[in-house]
Structures are given as structure tokens and as C-alpha cells.
PDB file of the backbone (N, CA, C, O) and the ligand in Angstrom, with CONECT records:
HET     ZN  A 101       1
ATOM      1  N   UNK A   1      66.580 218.319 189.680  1.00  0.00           N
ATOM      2  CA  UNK A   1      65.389 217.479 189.790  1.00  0.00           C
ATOM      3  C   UNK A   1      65.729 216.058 189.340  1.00  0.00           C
ATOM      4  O   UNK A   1      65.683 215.117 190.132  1.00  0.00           O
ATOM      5  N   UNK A   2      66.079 215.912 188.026  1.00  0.00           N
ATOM      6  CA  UNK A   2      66.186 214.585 187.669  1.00  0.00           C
ATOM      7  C   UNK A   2      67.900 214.376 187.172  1.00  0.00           C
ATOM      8  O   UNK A   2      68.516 215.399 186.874  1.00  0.00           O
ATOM      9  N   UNK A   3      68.438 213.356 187.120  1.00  0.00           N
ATOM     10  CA  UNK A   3      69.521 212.609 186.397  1.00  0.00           C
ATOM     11  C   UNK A   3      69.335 212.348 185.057  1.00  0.00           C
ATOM     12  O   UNK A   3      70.155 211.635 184.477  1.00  0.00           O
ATOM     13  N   UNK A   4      68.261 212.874 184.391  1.00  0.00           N
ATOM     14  CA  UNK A   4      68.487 211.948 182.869  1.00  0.00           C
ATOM     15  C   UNK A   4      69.037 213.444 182.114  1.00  0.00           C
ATOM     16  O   UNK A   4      68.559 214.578 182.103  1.00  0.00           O
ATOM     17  N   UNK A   5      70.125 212.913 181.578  1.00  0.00           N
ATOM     18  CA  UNK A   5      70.248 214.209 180.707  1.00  0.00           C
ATOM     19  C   UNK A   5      71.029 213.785 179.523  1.00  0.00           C
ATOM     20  O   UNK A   5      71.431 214.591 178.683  1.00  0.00           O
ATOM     21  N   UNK A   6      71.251 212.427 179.463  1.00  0.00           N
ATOM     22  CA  UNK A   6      71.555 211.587 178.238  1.00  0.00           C
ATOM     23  C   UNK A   6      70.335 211.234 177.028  1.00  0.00           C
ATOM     24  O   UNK A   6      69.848 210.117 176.855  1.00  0.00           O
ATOM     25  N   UNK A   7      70.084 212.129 176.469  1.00  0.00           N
ATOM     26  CA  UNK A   7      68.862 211.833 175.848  1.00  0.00           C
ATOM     27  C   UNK A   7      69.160 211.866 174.285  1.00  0.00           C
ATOM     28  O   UNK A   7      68.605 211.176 173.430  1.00  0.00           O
ATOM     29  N   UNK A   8      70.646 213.288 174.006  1.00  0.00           N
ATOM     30  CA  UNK A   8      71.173 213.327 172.750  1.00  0.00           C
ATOM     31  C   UNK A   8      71.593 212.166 172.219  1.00  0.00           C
ATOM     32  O   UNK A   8      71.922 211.399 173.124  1.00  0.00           O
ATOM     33  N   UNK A   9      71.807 211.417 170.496  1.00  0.00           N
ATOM     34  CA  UNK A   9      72.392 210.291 170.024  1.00  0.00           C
ATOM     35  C   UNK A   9      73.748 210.829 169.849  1.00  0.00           C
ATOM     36  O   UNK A   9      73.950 212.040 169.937  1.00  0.00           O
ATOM     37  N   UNK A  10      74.752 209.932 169.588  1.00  0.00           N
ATOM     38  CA  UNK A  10      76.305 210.751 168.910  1.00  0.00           C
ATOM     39  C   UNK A  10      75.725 211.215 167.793  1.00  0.00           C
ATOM     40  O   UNK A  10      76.384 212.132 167.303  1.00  0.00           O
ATOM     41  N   UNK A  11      74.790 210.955 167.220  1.00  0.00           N
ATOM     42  CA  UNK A  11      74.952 211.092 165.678  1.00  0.00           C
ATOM     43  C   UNK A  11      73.943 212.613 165.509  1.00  0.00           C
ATOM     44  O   UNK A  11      73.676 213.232 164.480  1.00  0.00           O
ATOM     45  N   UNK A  12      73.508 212.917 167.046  1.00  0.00           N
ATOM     46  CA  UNK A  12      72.910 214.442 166.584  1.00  0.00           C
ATOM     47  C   UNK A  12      74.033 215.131 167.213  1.00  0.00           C
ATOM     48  O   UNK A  12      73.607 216.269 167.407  1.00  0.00           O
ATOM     49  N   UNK A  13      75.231 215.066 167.637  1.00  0.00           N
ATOM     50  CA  UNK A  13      76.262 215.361 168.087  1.00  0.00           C
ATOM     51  C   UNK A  13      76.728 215.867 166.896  1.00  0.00           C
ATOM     52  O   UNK A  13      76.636 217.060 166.608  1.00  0.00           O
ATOM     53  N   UNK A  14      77.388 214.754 165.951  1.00  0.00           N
ATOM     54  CA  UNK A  14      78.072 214.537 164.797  1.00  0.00           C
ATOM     55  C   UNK A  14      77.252 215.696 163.381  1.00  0.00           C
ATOM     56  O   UNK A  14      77.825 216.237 162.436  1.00  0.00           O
ATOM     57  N   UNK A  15      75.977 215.730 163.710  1.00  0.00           N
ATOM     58  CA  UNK A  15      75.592 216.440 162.841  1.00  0.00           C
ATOM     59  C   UNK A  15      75.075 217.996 163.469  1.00  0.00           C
ATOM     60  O   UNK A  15      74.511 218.710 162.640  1.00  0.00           O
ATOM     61  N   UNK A  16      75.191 218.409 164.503  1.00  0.00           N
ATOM     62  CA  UNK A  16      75.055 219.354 165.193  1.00  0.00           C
ATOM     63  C   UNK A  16      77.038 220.340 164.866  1.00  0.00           C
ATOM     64  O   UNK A  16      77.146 221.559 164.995  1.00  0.00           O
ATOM     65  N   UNK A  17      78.127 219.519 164.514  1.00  0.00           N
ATOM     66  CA  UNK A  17      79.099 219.908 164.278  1.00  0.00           C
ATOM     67  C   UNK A  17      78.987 220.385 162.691  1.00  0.00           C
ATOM     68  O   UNK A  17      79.351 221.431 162.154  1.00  0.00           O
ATOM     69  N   UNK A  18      78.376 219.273 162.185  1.00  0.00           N
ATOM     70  CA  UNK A  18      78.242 219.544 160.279  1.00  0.00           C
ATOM     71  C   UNK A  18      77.211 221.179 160.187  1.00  0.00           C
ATOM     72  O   UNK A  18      77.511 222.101 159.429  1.00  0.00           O
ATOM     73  N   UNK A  19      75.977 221.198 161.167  1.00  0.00           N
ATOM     74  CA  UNK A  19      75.434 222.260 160.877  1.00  0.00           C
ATOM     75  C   UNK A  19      75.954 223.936 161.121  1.00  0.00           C
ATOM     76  O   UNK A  19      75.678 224.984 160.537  1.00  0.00           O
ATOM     77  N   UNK A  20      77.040 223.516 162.548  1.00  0.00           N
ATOM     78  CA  UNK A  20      77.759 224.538 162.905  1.00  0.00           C
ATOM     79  C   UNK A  20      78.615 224.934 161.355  1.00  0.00           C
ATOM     80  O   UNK A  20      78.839 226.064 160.922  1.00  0.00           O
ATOM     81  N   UNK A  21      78.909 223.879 160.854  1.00  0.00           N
ATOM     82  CA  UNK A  21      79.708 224.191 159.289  1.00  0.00           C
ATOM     83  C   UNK A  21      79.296 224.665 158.616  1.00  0.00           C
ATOM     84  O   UNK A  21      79.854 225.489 157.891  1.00  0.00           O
ATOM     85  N   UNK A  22      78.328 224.391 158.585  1.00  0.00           N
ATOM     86  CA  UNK A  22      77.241 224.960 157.069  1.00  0.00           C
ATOM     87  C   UNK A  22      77.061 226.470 157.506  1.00  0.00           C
ATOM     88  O   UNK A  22      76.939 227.371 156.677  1.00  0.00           O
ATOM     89  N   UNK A  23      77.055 226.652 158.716  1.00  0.00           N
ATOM     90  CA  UNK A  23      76.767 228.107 159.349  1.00  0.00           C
ATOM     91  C   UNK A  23      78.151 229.416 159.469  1.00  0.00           C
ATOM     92  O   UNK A  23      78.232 230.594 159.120  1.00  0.00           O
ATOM     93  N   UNK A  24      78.831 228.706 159.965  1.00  0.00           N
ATOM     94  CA  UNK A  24      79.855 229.453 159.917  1.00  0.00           C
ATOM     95  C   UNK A  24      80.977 228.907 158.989  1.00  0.00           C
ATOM     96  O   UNK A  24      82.015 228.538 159.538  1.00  0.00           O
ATOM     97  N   UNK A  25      80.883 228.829 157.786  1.00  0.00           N
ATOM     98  CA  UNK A  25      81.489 228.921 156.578  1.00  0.00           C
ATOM     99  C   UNK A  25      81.809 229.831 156.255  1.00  0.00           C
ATOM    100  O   UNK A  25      81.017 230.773 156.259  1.00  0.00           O
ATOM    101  N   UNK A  26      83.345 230.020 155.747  1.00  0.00           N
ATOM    102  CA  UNK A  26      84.099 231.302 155.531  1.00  0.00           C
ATOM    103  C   UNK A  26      84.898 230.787 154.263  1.00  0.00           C
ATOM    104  O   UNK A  26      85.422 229.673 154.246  1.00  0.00           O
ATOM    105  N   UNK A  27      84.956 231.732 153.141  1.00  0.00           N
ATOM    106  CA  UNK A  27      85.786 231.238 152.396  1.00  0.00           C
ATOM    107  C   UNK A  27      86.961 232.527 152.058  1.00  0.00           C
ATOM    108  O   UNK A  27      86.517 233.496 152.674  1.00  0.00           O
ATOM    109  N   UNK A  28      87.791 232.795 151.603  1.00  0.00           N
ATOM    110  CA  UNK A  28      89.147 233.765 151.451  1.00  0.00           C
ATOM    111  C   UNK A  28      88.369 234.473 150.397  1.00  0.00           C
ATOM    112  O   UNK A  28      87.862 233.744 149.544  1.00  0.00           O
ATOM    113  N   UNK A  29      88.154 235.932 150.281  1.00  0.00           N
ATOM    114  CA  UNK A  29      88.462 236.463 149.173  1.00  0.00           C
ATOM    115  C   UNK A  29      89.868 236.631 148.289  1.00  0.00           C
ATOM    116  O   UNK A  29      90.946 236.978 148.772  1.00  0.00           O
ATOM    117  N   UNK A  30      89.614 236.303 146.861  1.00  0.00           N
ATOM    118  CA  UNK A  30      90.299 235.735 145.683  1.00  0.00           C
ATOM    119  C   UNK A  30      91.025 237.677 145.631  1.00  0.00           C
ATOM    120  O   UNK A  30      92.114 237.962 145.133  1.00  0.00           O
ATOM    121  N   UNK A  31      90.210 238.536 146.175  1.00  0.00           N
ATOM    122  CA  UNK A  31      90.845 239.886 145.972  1.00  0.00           C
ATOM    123  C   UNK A  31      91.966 240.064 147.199  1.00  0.00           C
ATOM    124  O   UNK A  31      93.187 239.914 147.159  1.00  0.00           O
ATOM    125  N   UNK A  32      91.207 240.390 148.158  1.00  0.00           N
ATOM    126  CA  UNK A  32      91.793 240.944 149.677  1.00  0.00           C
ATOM    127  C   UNK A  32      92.465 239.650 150.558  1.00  0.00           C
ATOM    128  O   UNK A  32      93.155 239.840 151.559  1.00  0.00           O
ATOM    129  N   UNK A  33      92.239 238.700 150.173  1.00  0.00           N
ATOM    130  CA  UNK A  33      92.378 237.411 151.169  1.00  0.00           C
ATOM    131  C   UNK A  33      91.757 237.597 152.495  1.00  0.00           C
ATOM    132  O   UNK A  33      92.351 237.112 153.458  1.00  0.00           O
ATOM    133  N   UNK A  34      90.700 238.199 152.678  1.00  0.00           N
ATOM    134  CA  UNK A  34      90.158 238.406 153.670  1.00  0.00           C
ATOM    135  C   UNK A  34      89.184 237.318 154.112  1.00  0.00           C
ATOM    136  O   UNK A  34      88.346 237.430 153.217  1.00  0.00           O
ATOM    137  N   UNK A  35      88.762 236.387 154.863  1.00  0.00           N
ATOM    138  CA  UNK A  35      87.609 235.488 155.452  1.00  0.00           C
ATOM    139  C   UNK A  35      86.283 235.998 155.122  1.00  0.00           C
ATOM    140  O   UNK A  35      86.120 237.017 155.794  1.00  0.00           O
ATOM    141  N   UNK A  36      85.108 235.727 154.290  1.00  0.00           N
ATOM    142  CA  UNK A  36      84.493 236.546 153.953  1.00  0.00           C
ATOM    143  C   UNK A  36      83.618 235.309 154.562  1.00  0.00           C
ATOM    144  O   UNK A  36      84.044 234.201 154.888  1.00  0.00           O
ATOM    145  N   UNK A  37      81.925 235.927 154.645  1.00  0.00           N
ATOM    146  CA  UNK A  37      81.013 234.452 154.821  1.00  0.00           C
ATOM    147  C   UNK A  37      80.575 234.042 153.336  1.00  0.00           C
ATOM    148  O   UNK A  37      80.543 234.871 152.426  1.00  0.00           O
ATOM    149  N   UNK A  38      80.175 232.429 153.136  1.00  0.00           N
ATOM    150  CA  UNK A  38      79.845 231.842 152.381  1.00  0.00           C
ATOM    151  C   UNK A  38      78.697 232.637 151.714  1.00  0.00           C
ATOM    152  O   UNK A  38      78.741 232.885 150.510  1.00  0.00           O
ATOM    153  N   UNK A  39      77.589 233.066 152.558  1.00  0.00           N
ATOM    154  CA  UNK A  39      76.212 233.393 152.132  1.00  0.00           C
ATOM    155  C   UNK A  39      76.519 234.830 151.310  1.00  0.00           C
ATOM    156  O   UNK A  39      75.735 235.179 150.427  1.00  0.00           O
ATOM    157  N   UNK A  40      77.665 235.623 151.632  1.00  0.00           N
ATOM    158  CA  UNK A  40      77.993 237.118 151.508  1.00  0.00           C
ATOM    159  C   UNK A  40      78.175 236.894 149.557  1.00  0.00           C
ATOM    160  O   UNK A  40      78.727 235.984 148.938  1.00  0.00           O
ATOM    161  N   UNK A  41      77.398 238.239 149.005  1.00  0.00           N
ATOM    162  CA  UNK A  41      77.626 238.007 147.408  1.00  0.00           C
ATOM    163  C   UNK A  41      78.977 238.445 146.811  1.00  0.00           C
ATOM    164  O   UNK A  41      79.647 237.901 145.934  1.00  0.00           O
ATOM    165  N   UNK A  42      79.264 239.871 147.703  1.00  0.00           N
ATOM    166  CA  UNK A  42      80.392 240.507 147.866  1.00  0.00           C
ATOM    167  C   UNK A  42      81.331 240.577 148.926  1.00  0.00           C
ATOM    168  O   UNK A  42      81.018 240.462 150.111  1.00  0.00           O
ATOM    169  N   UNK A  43      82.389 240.748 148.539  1.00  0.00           N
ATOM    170  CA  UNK A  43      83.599 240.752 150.010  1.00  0.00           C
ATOM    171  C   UNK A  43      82.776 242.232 150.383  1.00  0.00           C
ATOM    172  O   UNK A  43      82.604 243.173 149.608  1.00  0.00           O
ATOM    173  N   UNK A  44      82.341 242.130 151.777  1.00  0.00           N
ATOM    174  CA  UNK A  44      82.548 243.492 152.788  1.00  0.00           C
ATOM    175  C   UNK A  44      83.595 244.189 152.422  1.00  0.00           C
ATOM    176  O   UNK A  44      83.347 245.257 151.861  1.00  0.00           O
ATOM    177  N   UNK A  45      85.224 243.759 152.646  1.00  0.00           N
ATOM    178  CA  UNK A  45      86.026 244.395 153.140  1.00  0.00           C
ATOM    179  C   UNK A  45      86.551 245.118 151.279  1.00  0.00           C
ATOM    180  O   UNK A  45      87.060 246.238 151.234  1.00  0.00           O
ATOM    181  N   UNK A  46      86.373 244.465 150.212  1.00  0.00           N
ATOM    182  CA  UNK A  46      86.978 245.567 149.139  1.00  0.00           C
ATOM    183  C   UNK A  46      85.854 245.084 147.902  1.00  0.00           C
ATOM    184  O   UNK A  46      86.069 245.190 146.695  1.00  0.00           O
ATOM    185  N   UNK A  47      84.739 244.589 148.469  1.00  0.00           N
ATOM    186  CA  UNK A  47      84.105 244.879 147.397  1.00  0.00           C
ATOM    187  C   UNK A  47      83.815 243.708 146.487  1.00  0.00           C
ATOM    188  O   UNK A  47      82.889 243.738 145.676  1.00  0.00           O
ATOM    189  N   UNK A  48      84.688 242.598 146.650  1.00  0.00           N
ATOM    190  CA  UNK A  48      84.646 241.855 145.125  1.00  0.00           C
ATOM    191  C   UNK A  48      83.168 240.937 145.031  1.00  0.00           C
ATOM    192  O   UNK A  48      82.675 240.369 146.005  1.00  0.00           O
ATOM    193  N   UNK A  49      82.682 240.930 143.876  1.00  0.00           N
ATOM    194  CA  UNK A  49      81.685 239.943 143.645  1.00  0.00           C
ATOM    195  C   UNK A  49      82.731 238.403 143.465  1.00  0.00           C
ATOM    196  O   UNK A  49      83.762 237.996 142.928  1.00  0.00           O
ATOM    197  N   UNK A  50      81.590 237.969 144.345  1.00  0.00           N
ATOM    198  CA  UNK A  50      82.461 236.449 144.558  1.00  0.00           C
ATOM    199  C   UNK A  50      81.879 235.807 142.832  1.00  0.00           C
ATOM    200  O   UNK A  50      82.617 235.604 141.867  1.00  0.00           O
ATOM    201  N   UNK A  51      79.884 235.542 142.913  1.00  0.00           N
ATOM    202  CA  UNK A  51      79.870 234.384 141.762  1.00  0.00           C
ATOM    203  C   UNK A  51      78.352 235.382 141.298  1.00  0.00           C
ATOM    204  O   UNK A  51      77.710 236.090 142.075  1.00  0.00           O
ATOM    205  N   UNK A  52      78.128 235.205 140.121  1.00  0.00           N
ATOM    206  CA  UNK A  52      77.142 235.901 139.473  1.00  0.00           C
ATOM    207  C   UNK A  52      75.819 235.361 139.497  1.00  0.00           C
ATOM    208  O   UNK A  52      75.912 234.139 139.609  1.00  0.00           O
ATOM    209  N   UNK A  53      74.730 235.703 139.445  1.00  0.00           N
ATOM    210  CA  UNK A  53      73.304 235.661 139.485  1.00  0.00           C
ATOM    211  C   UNK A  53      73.288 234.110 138.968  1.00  0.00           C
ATOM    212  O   UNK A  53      72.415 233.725 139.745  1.00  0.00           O
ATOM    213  N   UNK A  54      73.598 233.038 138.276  1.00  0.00           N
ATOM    214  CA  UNK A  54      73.221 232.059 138.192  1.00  0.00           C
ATOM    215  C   UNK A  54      73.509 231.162 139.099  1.00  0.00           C
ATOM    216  O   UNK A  54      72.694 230.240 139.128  1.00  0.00           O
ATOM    217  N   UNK A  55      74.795 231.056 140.224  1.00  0.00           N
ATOM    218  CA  UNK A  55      75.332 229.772 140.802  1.00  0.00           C
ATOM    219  C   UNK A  55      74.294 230.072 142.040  1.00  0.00           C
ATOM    220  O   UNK A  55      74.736 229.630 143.101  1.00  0.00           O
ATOM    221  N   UNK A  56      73.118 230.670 142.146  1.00  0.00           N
ATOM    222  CA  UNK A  56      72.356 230.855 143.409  1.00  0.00           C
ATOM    223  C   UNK A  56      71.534 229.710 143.979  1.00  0.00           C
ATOM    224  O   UNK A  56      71.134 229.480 145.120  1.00  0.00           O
ATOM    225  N   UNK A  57      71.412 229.073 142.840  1.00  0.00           N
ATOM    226  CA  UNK A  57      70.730 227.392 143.065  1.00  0.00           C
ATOM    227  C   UNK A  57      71.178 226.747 143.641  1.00  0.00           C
ATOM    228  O   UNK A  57      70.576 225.928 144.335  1.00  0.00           O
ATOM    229  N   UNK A  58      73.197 226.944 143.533  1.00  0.00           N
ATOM    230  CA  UNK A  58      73.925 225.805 144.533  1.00  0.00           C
ATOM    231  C   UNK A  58      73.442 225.958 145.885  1.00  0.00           C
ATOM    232  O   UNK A  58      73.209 225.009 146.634  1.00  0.00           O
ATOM    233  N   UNK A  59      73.308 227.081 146.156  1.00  0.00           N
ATOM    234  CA  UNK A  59      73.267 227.507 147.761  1.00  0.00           C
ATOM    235  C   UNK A  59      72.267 227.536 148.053  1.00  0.00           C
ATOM    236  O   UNK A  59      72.209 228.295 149.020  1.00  0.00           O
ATOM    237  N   UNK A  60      70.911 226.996 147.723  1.00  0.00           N
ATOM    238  CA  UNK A  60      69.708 226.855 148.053  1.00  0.00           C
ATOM    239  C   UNK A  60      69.659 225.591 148.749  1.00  0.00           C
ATOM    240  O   UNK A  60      69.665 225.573 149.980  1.00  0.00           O
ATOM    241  N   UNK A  61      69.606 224.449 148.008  1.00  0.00           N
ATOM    242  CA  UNK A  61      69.987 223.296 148.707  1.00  0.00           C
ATOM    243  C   UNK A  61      70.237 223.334 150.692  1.00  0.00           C
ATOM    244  O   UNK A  61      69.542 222.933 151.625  1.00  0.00           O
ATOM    245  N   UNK A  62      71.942 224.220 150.577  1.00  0.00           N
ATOM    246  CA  UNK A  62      72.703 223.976 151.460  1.00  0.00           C
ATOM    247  C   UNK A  62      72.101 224.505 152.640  1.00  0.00           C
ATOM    248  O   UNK A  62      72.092 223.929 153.728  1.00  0.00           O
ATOM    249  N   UNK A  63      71.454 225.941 152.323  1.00  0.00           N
ATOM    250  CA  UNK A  63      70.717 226.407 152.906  1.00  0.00           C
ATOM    251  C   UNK A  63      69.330 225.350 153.757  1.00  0.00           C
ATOM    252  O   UNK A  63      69.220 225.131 154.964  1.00  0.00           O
ATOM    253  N   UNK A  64      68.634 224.975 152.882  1.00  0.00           N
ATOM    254  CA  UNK A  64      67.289 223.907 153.207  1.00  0.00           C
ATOM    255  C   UNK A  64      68.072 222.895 154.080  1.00  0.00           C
ATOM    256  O   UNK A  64      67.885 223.083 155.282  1.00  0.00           O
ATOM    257  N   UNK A  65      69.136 221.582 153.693  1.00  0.00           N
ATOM    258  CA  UNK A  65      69.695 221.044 154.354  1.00  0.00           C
ATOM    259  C   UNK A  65      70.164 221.864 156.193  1.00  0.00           C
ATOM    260  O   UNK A  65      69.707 221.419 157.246  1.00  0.00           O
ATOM    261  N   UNK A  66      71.172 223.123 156.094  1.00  0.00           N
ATOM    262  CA  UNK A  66      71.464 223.740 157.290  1.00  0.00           C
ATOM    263  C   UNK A  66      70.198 223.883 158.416  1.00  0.00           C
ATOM    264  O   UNK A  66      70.316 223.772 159.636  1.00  0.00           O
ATOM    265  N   UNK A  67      68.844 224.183 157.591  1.00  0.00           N
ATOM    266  CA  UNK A  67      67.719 224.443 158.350  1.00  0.00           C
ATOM    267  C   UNK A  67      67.518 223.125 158.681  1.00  0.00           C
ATOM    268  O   UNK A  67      67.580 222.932 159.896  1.00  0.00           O
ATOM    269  N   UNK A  68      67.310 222.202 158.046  1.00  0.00           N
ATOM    270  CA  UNK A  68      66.830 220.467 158.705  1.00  0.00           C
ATOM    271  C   UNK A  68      67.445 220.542 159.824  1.00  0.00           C
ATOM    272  O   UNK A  68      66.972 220.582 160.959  1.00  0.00           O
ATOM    273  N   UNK A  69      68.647 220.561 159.437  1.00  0.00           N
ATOM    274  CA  UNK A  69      69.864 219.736 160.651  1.00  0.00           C
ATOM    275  C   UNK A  69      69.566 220.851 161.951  1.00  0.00           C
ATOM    276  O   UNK A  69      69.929 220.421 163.046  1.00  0.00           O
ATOM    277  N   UNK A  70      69.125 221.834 161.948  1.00  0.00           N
ATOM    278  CA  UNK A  70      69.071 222.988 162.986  1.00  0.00           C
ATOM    279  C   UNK A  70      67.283 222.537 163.359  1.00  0.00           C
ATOM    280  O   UNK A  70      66.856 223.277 164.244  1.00  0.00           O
ATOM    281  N   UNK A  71      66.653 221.923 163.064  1.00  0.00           N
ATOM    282  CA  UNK A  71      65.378 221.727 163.312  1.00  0.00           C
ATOM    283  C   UNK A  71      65.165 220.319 164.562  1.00  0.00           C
ATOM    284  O   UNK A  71      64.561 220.182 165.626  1.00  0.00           O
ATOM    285  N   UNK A  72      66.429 219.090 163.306  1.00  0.00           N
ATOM    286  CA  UNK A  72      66.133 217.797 163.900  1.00  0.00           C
ATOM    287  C   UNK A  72      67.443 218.406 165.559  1.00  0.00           C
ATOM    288  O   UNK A  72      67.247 217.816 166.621  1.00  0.00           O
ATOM    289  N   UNK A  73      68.086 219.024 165.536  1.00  0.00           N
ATOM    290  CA  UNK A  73      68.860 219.331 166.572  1.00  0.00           C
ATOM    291  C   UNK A  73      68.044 220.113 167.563  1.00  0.00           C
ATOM    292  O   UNK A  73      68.119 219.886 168.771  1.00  0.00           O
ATOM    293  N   UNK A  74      67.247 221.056 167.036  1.00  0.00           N
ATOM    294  CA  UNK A  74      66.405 221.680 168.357  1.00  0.00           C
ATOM    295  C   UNK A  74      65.683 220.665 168.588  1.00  0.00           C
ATOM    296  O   UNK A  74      65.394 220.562 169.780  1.00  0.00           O
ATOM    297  N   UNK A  75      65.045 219.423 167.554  1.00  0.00           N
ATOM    298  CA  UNK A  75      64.229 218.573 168.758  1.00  0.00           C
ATOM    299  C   UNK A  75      64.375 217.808 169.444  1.00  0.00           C
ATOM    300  O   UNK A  75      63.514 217.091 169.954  1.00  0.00           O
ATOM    301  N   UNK A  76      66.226 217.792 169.702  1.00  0.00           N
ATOM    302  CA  UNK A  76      66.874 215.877 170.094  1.00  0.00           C
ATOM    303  C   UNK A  76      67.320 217.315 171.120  1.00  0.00           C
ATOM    304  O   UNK A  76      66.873 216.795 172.142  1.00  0.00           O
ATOM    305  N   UNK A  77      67.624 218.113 171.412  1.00  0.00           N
ATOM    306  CA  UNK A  77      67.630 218.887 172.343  1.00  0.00           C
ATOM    307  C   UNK A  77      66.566 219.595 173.590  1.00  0.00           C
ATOM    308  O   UNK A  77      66.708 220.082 174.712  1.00  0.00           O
ATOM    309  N   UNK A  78      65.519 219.336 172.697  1.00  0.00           N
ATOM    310  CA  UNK A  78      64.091 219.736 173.968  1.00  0.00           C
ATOM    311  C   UNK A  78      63.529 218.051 174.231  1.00  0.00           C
ATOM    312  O   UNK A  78      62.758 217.851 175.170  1.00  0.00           O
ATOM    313  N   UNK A  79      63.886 217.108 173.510  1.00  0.00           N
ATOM    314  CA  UNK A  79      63.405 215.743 173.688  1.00  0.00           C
ATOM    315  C   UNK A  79      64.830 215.201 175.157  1.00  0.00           C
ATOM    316  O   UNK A  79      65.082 214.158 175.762  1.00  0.00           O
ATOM    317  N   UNK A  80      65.272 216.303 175.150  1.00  0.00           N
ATOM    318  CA  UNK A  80      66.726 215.638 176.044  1.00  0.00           C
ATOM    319  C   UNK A  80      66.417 216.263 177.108  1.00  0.00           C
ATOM    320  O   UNK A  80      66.970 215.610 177.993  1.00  0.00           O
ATOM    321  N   UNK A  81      65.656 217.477 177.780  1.00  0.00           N
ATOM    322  CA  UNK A  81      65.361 218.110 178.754  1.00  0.00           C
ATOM    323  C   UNK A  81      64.009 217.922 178.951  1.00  0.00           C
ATOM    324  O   UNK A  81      63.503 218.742 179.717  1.00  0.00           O
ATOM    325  N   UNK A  82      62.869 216.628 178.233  1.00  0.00           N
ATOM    326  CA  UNK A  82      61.539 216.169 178.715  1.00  0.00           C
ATOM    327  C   UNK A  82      62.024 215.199 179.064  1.00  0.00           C
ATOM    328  O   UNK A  82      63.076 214.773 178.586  1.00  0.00           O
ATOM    329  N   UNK A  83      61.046 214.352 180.420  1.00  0.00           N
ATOM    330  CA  UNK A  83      60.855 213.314 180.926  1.00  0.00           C
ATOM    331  C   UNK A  83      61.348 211.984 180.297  1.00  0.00           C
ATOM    332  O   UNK A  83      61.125 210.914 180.863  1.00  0.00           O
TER     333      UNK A  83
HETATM  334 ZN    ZN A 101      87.842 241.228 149.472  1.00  0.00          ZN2+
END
């Protein structure tokens, strides 16, 4: 129907890569060396507790931030396929 399909900025580009980060974050278990996810408390694969009941605050933040950037990206994405 139409030609416009330049509607994204680089910079929801640029932060559409940062949110993919925040999402698929993997860090090594310190036991198994296995790729474990960031959000995970324990390694799946042998068990280890990564960090104890207090550092849960860090990851709140990162969390709230990951949701923005996934919010302002779904709307520079449906603002890119309207008129
Ligand atoms: Zn492990």
C-alpha cells in the first residue's frame, strides 16, 4: 500500500539492542560454568544459588528499565506501521 516504513529513530534501534541485553543476559555459573539466565536464582543445571535474598533490589530496577525500553519500542514500532 504505502512506501513509508522509515518511521523508527537510530536511537530506538540502539536501544531496542540494549533491551535485547537486558533480556537475554546470561552469566557463567561460578559451579558448572554453565550459561545460566541473569533472572535464574539457581543454576538449572547443578543447582548453585547464585546471590541471597538481599541483592533482589539490584534487579528490580533492571527489570522496570527492560520493561520501558520494551514499551517505548512497541510504540516507535506501531507508530512506524500508522500513516
Ligand atoms: Zn551450575
Amino acid at each position: 500500500m504505502s512506501g513509508k516504513a522509515q518511521g523508527v529513530h537510530p536511537l530506538l534501534a540502539l536501544i531496542a539492542e540494549n533491551s535485547h541485553w537486558f533480556f537475554m543476559a546470561l552469566i557463567p555459573c561460578p559451579s558448572c560454568k554453565s550459561r545460566v539466565s541473569k533472572q535464574a536464582a539457581s543454576c538449572p543445571h547443578c543447582g548453585h544459588q547464585f546471590k541471597a535474598s538481599g541483592s533482589i533490589n539490584l534487579s528490580d530496577p533492571v527489570h522496570v528499565i527492560g520493561v520501558i525500553l520494551a514499551i517505548i519500542i512497541a510504540i516507535g514500532a506501531v507508530m512506524a506501521f500508522l500513516p
